[in-house]
ZAMARGU-4260 file (C-alpha; in steps of 0.2 Angstrom, whole numbers, plus 5000, padded with zeros to 4 digits):
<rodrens>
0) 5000/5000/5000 | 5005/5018/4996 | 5007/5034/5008 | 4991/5041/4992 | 4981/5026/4998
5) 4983/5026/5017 | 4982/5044/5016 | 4964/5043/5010 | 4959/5029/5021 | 4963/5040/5034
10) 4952/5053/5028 | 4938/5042/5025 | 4941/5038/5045 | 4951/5024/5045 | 4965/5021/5056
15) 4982/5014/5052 | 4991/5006/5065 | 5005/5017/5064 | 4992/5032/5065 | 4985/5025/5081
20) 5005/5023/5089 | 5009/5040/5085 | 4992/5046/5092 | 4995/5036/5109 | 5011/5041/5109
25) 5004/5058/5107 | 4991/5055/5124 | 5004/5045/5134 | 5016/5062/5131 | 5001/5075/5137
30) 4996/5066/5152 | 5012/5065/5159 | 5014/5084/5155 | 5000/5086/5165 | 5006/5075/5180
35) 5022/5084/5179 | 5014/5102/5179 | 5001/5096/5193 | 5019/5090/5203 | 5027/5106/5198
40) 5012/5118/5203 | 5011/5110/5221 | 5030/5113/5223 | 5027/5131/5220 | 5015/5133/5230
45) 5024/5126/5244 | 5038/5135/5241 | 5028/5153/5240 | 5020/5147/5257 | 5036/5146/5265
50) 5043/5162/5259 | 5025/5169/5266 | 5028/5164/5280 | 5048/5172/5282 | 5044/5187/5276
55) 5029/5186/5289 | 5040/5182/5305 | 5052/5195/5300 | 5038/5209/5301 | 5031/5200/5317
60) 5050/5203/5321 | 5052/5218/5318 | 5038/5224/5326 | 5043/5217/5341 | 5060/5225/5339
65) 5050/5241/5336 | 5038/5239/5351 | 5053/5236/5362 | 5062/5248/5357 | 5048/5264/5361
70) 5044/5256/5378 | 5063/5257/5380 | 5065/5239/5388 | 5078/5236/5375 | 5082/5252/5366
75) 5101/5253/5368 | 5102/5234/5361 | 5089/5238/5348 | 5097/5253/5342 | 5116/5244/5340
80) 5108/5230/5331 | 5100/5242/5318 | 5117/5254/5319 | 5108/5267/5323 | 5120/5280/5331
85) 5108/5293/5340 | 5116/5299/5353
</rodrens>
């Protein structure tokens, strides 16, 4: 059989077995895209909580810092830690 022949047994709906391969081939490929993208779009979501969460404890941190230092409970350690030379 010719490529003309398969070609338009193919158009009249027809599958070839080599067709169908390459068509497999061509699902097997997408799903495991989509596995792969599911795996990588948890990851990064995990890793952008946990960077929430630093840049969270460093305000709470820093608030603390700054509460300490207007009730003046640590100010003189506050202020050396920050370099700040206001005397």
């Amino acid at each position: 059989m010719e490529a003309d022949e398969i070609e338009k047994f193919e158009d009249l709906g027809y599958v070839m077995s080599g067709s169908r391969h390459k068509r497999m081939n061509a699902v097997r490929l997408r799903k495991e895209n989509q596995v792969y993208s599911a795996e990588e779009k948890q990851a990064l979501a995990m890793f952008n909580y946990e960077e929430k969460q630093k840049r969270e404890h460093k305000v709470i941190a820093d608030f603390k810092e700054l509460i300490a230092a207007k009730l003046g409970g640590t100010s003189a350690s506050a202020a050396g830690e920050r370099g700040d030379d206001s005397d």
